[in-house]
N, C-alpha and C positions, 0 to 999 in steps of 0.2 A: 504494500500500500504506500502512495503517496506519504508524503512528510512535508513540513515547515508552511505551511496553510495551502497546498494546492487543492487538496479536498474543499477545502471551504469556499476559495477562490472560485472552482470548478462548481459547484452547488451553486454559488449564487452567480453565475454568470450565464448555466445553461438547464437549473433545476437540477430534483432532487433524483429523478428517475434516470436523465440522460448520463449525470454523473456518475452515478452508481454503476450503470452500463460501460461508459469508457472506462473507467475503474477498475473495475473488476475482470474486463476482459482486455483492459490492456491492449486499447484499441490505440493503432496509431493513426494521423489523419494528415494528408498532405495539406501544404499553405492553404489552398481554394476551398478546399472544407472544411480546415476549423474557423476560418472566413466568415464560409458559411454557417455556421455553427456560432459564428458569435463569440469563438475562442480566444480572436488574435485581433486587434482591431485595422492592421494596416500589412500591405507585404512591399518588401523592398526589392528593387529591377535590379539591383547589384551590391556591390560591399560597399561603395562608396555613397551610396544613395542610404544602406544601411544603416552606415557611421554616421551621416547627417541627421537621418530618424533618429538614430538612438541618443546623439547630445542634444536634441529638441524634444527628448523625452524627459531626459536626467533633470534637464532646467528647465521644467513645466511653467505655465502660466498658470499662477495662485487658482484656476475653476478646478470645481471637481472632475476628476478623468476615469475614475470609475463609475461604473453607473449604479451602483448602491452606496455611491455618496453623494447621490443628486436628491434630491427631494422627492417624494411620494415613490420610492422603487420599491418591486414587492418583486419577491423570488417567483420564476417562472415554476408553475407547476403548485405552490401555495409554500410557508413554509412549514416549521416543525409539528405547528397547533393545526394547520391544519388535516382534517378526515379524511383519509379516500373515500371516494362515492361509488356506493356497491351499482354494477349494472342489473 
């Protein structure tokens, strides 16, 4: 199992069922689908386009950049309190 908050990170970024899934099967997922998945927010066309993402990440602009640190976010899927719904 994952360590040092990926689980957590990965729960609140994709729910509690999808995380569980990659998790546990140790699912790997190229750049365009964890993309898609909402994993990675941006993908870089080379190292040097990399390197400029990543010191434009280091030295953020004071907003919030995760999205359950923005206001009214709720984990996709509900979170711990909530019940699954019997079909």
């Amino acid at each position: 199992m994952p360590g040092a908050g990926g689980v957590v990170r990965l729960t609140r970024l994709v729910g509690l069922q999808e995380a569980i899934t990659l998790i546990s099967q140790g699912t790997r997922l190229k750049a365009e689908k964890a993309m898609e998945k909402g994993l990675i927010h941006e993908i870089a066309a080379n190292e040097d386009d990399m390197r400029a993402r990543g010191h434009a990440w280091r030295w953020p602009t004071p907003t919030p950049s995760s999205r359950w640190d923005q206001a009214g976010y709720r984990i996709p899927g509900g979170g711990r309190t909530t019940r699954p719904t019997r079909a």
